[in-house]
N, C-alpha and C positions, 0 to 999 in steps of 0.2 A: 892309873887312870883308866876308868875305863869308856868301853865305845860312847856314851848315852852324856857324859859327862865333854868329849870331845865334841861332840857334836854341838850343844846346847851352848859352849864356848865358842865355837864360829858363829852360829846364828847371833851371838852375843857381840860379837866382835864386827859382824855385817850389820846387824844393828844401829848400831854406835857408829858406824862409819856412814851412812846411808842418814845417820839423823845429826850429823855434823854437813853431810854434803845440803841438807835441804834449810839447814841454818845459812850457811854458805848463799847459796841461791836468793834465800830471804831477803839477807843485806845487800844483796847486788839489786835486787828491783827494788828495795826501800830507796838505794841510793838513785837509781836512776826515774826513781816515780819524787822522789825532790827536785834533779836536775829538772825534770818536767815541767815540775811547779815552778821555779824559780825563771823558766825560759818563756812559760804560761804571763807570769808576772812582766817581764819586760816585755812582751811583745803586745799585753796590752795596755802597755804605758806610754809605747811606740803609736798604736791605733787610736790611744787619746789624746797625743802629740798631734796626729796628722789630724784627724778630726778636728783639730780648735785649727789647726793653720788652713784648713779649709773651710771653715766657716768665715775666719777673718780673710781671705782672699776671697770668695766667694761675695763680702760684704763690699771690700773695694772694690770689684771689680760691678756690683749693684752699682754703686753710687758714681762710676765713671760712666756706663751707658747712662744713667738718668742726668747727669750734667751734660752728656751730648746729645742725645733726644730728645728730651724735653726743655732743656735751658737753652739748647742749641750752640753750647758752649765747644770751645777748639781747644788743643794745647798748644801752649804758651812757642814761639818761631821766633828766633834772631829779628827776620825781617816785618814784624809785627809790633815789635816792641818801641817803645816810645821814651827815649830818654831827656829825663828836666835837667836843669839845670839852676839851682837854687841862686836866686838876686840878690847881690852883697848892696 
């Protein structure tokens, strides 16, 4: 063998190793640009979770100031309470 032929065999060989490392690389950020997405997705399933539970708090907690505002209404007290007695 000679010089021209050796030579041409390692560039060959760096090649091939240099384009297995960059396949390498590929699959590690395909997998971690999934993990993304997949963390993407819960967190905003999480954000539409919390959204509805603060609209419906947000709704009770409307309708308790306007029953004590404006209806002038209390909550319900032990010593307020008024117990019947049904007549046999």
């Amino acid at each position: 063998m000679n010089r021209a032929t050796l030579t041409l065999l390692a560039l060959l060989l760096i090649c091939s190793l240099s384009l297995v490392a960059a396949q390498q690389r590929a699959r590690k950020l395909f997998i971690a640009q999934e993990r993304a997405h997949i963390e993407e997705r819960r967190l905003n399933q999480d954000f539409l979770r919390l959204e509805y539970e603060q609209r419906n708090l947000s709704k009770s907690a409307r309708i308790r100031d306007a029953a004590r505002n404006q209806l002038r209404m209390s909550a319900i007290s032990p010593e307020r309470t008024l117990y019947l007695k049904e007549a046999k």
